[in-house]
C-alpha positions in Angstrom: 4.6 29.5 -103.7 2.3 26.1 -103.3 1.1 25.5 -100.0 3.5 22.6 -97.6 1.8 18.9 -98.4 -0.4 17.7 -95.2 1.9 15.4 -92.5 1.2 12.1 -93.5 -1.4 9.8 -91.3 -0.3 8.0 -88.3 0.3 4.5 -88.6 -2.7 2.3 -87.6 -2.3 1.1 -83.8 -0.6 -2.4 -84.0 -2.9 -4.8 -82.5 -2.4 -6.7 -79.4 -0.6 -10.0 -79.6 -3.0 -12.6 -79.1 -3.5 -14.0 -76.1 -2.1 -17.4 -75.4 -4.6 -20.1 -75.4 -4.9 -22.2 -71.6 -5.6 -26.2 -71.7 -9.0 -27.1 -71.0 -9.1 -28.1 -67.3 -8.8 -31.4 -66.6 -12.3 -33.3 -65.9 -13.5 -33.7 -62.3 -12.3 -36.4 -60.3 -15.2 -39.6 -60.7 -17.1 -39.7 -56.9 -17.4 -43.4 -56.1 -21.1 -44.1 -55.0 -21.9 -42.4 -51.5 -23.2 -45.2 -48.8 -26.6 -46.3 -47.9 -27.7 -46.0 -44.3 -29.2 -50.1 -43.2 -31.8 -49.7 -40.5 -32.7 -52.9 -38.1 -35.8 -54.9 -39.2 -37.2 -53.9 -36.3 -36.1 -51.5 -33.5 -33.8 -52.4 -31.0 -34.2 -56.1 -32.2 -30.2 -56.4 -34.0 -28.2 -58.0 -31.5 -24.7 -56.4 -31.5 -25.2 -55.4 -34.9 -26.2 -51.2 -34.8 -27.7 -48.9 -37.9 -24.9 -47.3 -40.1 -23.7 -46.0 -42.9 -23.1 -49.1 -45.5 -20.6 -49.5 -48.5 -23.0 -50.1 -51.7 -21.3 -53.5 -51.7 -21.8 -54.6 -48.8 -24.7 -57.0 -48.4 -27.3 -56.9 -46.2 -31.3 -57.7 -46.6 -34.2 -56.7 -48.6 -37.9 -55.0 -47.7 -40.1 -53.0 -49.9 -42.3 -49.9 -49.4 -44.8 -49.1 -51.7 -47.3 -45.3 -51.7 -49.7 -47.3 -53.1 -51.6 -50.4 -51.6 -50.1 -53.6 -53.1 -52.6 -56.9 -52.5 -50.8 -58.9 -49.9 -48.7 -56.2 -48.2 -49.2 -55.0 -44.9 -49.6 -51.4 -43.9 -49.2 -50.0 -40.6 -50.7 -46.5 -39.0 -48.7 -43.8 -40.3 -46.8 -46.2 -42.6 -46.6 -46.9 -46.3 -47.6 -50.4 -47.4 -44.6 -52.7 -46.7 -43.5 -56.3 -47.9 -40.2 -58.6 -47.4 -41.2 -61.8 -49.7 -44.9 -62.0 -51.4 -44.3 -59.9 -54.7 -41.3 -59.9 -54.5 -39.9 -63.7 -55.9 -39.3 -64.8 -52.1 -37.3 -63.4 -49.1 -33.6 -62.0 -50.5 -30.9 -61.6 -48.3 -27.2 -60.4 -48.4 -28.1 -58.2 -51.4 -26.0 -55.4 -52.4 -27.6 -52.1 -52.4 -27.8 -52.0 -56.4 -29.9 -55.6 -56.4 -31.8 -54.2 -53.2 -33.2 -51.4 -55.4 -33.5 -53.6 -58.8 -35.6 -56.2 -56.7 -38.0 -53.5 -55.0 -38.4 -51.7 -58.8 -39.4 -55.1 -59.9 -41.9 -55.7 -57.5 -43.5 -52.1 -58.5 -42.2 -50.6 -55.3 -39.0 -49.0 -53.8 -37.2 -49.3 -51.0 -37.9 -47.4 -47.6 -36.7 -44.5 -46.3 -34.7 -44.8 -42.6 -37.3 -43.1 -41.1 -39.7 -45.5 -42.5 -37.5 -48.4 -41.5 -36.8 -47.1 -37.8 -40.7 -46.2 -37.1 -41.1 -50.1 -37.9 -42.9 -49.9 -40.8 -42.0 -53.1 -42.1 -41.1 -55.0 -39.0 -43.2 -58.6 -38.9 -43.3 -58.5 -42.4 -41.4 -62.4 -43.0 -38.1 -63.8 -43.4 -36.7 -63.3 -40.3 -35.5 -60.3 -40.7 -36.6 -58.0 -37.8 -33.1 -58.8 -36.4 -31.0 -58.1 -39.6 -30.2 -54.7 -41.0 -32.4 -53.7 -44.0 -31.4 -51.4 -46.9 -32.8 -48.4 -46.5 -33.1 -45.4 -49.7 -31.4 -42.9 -47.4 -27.9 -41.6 -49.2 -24.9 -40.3 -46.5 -25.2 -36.2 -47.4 -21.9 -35.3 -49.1 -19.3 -32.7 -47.3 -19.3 -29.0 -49.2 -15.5 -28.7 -49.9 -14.1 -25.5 -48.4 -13.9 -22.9 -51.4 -10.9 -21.9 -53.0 -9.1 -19.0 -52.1 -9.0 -16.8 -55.4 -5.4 -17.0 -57.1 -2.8 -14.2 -56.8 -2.9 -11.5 -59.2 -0.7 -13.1 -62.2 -1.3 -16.9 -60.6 -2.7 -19.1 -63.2 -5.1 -21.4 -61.2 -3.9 -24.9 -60.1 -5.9 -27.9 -61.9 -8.4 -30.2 -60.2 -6.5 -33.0 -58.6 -6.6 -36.1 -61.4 -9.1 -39.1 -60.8 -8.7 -41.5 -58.1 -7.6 -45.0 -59.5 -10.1 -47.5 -59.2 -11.0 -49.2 -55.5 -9.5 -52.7 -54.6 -12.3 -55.4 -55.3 -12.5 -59.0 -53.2 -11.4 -62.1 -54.6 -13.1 -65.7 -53.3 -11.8 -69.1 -53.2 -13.5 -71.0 -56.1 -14.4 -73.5 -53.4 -14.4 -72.0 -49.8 -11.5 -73.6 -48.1 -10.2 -75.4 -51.3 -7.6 -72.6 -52.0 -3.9 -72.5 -50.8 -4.1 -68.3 -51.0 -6.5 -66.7 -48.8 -9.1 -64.6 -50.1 -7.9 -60.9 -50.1 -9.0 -57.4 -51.7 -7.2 -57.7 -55.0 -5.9 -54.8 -57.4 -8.4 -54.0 -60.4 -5.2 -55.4 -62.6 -4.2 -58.1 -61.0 -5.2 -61.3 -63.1 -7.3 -64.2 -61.5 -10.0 -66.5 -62.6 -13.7 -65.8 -63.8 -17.0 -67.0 -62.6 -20.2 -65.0 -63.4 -23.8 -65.2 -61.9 -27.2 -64.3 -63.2 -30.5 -63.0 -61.4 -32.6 -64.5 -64.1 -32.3 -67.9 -65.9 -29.4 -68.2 -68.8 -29.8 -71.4 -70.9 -26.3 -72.2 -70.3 -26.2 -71.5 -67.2 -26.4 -73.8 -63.9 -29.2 -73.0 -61.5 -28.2 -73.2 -58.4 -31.6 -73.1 -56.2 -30.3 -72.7 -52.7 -28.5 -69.1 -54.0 -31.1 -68.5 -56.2 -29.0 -68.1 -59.1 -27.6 -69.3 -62.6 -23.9 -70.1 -62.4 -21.6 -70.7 -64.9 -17.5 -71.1 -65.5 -17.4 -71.6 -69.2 -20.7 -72.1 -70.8 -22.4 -69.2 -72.2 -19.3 -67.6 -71.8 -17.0 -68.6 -74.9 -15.4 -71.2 -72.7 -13.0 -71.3 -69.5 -11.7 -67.5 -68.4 -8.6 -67.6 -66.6 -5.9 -65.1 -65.9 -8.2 -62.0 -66.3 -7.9 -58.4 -65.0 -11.0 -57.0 -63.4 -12.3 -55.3 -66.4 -12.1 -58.2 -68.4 -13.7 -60.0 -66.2 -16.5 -58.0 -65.6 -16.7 -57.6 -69.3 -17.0 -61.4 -70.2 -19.9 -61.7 -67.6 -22.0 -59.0 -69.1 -21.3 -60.2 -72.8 -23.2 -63.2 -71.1 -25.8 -61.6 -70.1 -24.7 -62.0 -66.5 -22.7 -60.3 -64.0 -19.9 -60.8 -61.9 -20.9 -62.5 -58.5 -20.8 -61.4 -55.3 -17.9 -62.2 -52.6 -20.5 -63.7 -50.4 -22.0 -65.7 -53.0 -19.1 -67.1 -53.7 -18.2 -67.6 -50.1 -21.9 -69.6 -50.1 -19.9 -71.8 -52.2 -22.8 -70.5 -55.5 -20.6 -71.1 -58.1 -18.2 -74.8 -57.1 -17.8 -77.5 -59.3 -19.0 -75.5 -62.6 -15.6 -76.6 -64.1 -12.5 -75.0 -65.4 -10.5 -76.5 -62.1 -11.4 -73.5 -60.6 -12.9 -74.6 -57.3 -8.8 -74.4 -56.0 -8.4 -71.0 -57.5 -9.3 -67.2 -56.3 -12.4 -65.6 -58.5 -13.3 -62.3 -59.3 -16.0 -60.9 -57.5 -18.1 -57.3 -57.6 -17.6 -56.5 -53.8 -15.6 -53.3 -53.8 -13.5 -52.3 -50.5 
């Protein structure tokens, strides 16, 4: 008789189910700029005022170190060469840190370091400033965030925590004293008025020589700008050319009288709490 037929073939192993795909993680939170330690002009020379750690947009004053010699600029034994006004367009105070930097890169130097600052490198340099707190280059040192303890076998991994909504900026009187609210740290989207200020000369701006700036309300900038969030405000000023101002330009009373009945209302500024 003909031999049995061979068992047939095992079925093929069925392939794993795929595995279910995770959502990307969530980006990391945005760090808001560390602060910038502001050293006395000259040591032991601040009067109740001491060396810290200082907000970005806080304003304090301006001196410039330069490695290489720079005519006119002093250098002391041990020191780069240092400058507070020749080179530089004239003394600037109540700076923020970001126009502290922009003025020493235009003067083909940078700022000094806090050591630099503290071993009185640029004390007696001009503008009365060995009794005022200088920016200094020196960033605070972020804290290492303990690690994270490994998840649980079977424990998907909790996301990042989401980005921190955006800090509170400062909103000036139009004209200091003019304004039946007080000045206050505003919500980025709250509405209030717009005023914007310029380093450089704008055509249509107003200079305003005892700020050293160019000013405007309306022209240059498509006209009066009232009722604006933050953003818009900030965007209006830069489609000028400009920028926002500062709450103690504003406070220095930079930008009254350049129209819109404004002087009586509360204006944007960059400061950040």
């Amino acid at each position: 008789s003909p031999p049995p037929p061979p068992p047939p073939p095992p079925p093929p192993p069925s392939s794993p189910p795929p595995q279910a795909l995770l959502p990307p993680p969530p980006p990391k939170p945005v760090a808001s700029p560390r602060r910038r330690r502001v050293e006395c002009g000259r040591r032991n020379k601040c009067s109740g005022e001491r060396s810290m750690w200082a907000d970005p947009g806080d304003q304090h004053e301006v001196r410039c170190c330069s490695d290489t010699q720079i005519s006119g600029w002093q250098q002391r034994v041990d020191c780069p060469w240092a400058e507070s006004d020749a080179g530089m367009g004239g003394c600037h105070g109540e700076k923020t840190f970001a126009e502290a930097e922009a003025i020493c890169a235009s003067a083909n130097a940078r700022l000094c370091t806090a050591e630099e600052l503290v071993n009185d490198c640029s004390r007696g340099t001009g503008c009365g400033f060995d009794d005022e707190l200088i920016w200094s280059s020196d960033q605070k040192p972020e804290r290492s965030p303990p690690p994270a303890p490994p998840p649980q076998q079977g424990q998907v991994p909790q996301p990042p925590s989401p980005p921190q909504s955006p800090p509170p900026r400062k909103v000036e009187c139009g004209r200091a004293g003019n304004c039946p609210e007080p000045t206050r740290w505003a919500e980025p989207s709250e509405r209030h008025e717009v005023r914007c200020c310029s380093d450089t000369a704008l055509e249509k701006f107003r200079r305003v020589r005892e700020c050293g700036l160019w000013v405007s309300s309306k022209n240059g900038m498509g006209g009066c700008q009232g009722e604006k969030t933050f953003a818009e405000a900030e965007a209006i000023c830069a489609s000028a050319n400009a920028r926002l101002c500062t709450a103690g330009e504003l406070r220095a009373g930079c930008t009254r009288g350049t129209g819109c009945g404004f002087d009586d209302e509360l204006i944007w500024s960059l400061t950040t709490s």
